[in-house]
C-alpha positions as CSV (number, residue, x, y, z in Angstrom):
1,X,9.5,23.3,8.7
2,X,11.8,23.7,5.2
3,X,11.0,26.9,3.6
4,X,11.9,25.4,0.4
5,X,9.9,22.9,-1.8
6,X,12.7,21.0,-2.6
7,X,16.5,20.7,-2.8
8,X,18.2,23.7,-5.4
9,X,21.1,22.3,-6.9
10,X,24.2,23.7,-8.2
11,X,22.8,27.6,-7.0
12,X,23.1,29.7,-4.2
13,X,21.2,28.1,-1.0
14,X,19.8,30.6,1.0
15,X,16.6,29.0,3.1
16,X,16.7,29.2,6.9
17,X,15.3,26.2,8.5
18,X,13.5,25.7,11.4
19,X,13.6,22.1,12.3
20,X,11.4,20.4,14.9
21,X,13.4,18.9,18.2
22,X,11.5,15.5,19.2
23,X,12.8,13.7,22.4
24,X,12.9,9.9,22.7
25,X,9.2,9.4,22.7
26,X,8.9,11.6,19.3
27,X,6.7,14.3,21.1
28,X,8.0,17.7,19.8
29,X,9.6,19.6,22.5
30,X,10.9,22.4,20.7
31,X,12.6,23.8,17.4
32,X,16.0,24.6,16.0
33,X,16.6,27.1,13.8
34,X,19.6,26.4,11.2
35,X,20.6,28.1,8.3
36,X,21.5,26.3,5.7
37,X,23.9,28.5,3.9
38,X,26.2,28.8,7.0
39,X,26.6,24.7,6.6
40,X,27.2,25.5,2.8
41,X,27.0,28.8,0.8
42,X,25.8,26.1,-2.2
43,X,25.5,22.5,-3.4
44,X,27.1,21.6,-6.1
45,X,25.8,18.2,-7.5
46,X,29.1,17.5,-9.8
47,X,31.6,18.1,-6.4
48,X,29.3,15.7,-4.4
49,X,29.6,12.8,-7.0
50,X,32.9,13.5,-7.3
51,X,33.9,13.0,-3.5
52,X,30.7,10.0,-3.6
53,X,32.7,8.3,-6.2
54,X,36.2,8.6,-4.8
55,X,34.9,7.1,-1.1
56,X,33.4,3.7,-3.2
57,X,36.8,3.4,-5.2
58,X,38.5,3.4,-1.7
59,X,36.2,0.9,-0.8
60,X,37.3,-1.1,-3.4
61,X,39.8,-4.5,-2.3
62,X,41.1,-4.8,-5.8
63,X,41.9,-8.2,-5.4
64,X,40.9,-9.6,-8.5
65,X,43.5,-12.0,-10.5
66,X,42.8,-14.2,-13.6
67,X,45.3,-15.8,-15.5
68,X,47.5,-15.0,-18.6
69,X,47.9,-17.3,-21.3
70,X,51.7,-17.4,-19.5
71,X,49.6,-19.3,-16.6
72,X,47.5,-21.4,-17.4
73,X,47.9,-25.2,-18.1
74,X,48.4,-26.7,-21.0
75,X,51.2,-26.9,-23.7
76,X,52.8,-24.9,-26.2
77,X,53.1,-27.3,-28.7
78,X,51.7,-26.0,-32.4
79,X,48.5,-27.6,-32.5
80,X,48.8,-28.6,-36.4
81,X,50.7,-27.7,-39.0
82,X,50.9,-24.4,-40.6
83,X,49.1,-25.7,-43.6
84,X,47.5,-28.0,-45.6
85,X,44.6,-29.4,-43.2
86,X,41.7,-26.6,-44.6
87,X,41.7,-25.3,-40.4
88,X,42.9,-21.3,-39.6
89,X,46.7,-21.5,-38.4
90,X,46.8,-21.4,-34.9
91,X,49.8,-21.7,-32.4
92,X,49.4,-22.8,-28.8
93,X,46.2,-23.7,-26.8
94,X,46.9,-21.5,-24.6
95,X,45.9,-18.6,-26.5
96,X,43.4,-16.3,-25.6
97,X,40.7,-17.3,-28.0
98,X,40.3,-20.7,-27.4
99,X,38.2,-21.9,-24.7
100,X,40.4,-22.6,-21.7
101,X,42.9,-20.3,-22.9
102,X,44.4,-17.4,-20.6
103,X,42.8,-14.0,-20.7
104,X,44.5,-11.7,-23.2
105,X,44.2,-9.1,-21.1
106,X,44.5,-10.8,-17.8
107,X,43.4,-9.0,-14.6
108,X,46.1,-7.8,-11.9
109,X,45.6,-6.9,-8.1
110,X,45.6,-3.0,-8.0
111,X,44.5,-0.2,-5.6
112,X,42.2,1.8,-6.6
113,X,42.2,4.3,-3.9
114,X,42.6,8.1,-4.5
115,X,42.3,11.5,-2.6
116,X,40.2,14.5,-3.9
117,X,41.8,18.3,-1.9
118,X,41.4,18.2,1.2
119,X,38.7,21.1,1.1
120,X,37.1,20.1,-1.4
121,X,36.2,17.1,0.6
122,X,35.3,19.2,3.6
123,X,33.0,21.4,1.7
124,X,31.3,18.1,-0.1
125,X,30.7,17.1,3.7
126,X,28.7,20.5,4.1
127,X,26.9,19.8,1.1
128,X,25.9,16.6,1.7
129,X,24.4,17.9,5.3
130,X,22.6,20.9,3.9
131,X,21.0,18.8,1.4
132,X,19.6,16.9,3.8
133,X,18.5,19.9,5.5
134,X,16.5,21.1,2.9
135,X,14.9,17.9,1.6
136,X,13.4,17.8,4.9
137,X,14.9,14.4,5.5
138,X,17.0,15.6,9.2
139,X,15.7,14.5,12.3
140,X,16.6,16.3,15.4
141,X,16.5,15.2,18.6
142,X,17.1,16.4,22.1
143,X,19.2,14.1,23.3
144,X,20.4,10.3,23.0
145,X,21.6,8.4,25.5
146,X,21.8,5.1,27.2
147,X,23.1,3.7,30.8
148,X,23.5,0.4,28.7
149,X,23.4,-0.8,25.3
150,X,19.6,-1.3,24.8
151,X,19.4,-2.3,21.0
152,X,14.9,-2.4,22.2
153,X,14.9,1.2,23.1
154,X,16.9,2.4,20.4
155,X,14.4,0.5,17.6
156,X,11.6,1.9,19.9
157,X,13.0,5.4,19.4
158,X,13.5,5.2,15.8
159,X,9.7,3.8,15.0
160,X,8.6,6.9,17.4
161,X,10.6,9.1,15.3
162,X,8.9,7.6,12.0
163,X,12.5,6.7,10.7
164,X,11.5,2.6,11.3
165,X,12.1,0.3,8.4
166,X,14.1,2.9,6.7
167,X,17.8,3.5,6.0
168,X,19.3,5.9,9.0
169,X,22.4,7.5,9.9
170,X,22.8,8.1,13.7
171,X,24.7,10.8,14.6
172,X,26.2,12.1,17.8
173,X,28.1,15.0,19.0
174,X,31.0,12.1,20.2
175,X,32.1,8.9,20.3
176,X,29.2,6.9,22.2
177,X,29.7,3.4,23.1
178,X,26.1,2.7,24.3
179,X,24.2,4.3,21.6
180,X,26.7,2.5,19.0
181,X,26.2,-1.0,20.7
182,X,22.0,-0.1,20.9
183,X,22.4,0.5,16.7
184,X,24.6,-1.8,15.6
185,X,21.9,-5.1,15.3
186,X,19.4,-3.0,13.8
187,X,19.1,-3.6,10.0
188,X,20.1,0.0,7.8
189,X,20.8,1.5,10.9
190,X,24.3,3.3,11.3
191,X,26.1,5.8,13.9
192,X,28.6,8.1,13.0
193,X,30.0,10.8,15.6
194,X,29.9,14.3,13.6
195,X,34.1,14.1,13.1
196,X,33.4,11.2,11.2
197,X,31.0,12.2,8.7
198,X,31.3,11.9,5.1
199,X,29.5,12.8,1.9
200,X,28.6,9.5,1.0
201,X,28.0,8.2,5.0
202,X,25.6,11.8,4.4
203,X,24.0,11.0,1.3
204,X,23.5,7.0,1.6
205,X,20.7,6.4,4.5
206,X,17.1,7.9,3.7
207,X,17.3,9.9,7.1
208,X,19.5,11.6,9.1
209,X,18.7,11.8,12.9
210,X,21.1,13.9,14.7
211,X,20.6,15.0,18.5
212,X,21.2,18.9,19.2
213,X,24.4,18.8,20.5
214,X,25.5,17.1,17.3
215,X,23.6,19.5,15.0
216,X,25.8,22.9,17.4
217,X,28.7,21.1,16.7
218,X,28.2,20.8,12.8
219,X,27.7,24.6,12.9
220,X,30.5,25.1,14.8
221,X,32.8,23.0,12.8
222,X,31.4,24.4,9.1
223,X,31.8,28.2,10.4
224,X,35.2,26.6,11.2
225,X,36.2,25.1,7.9
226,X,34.6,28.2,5.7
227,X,36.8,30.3,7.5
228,X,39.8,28.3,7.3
């Protein structure tokens, strides 16, 4: 249970948590207490759109091209003379303001990539996991494993953990193969080991179910960062 009604942006975030540990059938089997200002001393709303933002630009192909009036067909020839025939003056066809004309300001391939500081991205991370914290919307379970991809079980799990038909981030203490290949088919379902967590891999999916193992390690790795 969240001892806070809701999520307290941009101030000092000082709840203690005690979340309920389900295991694969979602009977409760015990709780974990996590506080949420060792993850982050505060969330600050403008730092998490910030690093949001600058994951979608990176995202971004910039591939898009259209044509200059340099470009397209057609010829250069004055249309009419200058004067005398009661129509504006106008040059080529070409132009920019006649239909079929090249844009006037034609777009180029670019790369719209960027990099916020390193900690600053690191401590958006934090934010992004404490708010979920608080919001009540982190699932912990025991622990999540498979002898062989079983994309059945996995969707069984989920519906028992009352995270079916919603958007989910799966995430493990390491790389797992099996529980990967069990998620991957399942629509809005993703899994993310914790070293590969992100603000906006954080922030996107509705829930966040994260076995214990996963949850020691993002302790372990935010007492880490703070003090680095």
């Amino acid at each position: 249970m969240v001892r806070a009604a809701q999520s307290l942006w941009n101030c000092r975030v000082i709840q203690m948590a005690e979340l309920p540990v389900f295991d694969k059938s979602g009977k409760k089997v015990g709780t974990y207490a996590i506080d949420a200002n060792e993850v982050a001393p505060k969330i600050n709303r403008q730092l998490l759109h910030d690093a949001v933002v600058m994951y979608q630009a990176n995202e971004r192909q910039g591939t898009s091209r259209t044509k200059s009036r340099s470009e397209v067909s057609g010829s250069t020839k004055k249309m009419y003379r200058q004067k005398g025939t009661g129509n504006a003056r106008a040059g080529s066809r070409r132009s920019g303001v006649r239909r079929g004309g090249g844009h006037i300001f034609a777009r180029r391939p670019r790369n719209y990539s960027y990099r916020l500081p390193r900690k600053a991205v690191q401590l958006a991370t934090r934010m992004a996991i404490a708010s979920k914290i608080l919001d009540g919307q982190m699932v912990v379970i025991d622990q999540l494993d498979f002898e062989a991809p079983a994309t059945r079980e996995m969707a069984a799990i989920l519906k028992s953990l009352q995270c079916g038909g919603q958007t989910v981030l799966v995430t493990t203490d390491q790389l797992d193969n099996n529980v990967y290949k069990s998620a991957r088919n399942i629509t809005d379902v993703s899994v993310s080991p914790v070293s590969d967590l992100n603000a906006l891999s954080v922030l996107k999916p509705r829930k966040m179910v994260v076995t214990r193992a996963a949850l020691d390690q993002i302790k372990d790795r935010s007492k880490r960062e703070a003090a680095d």
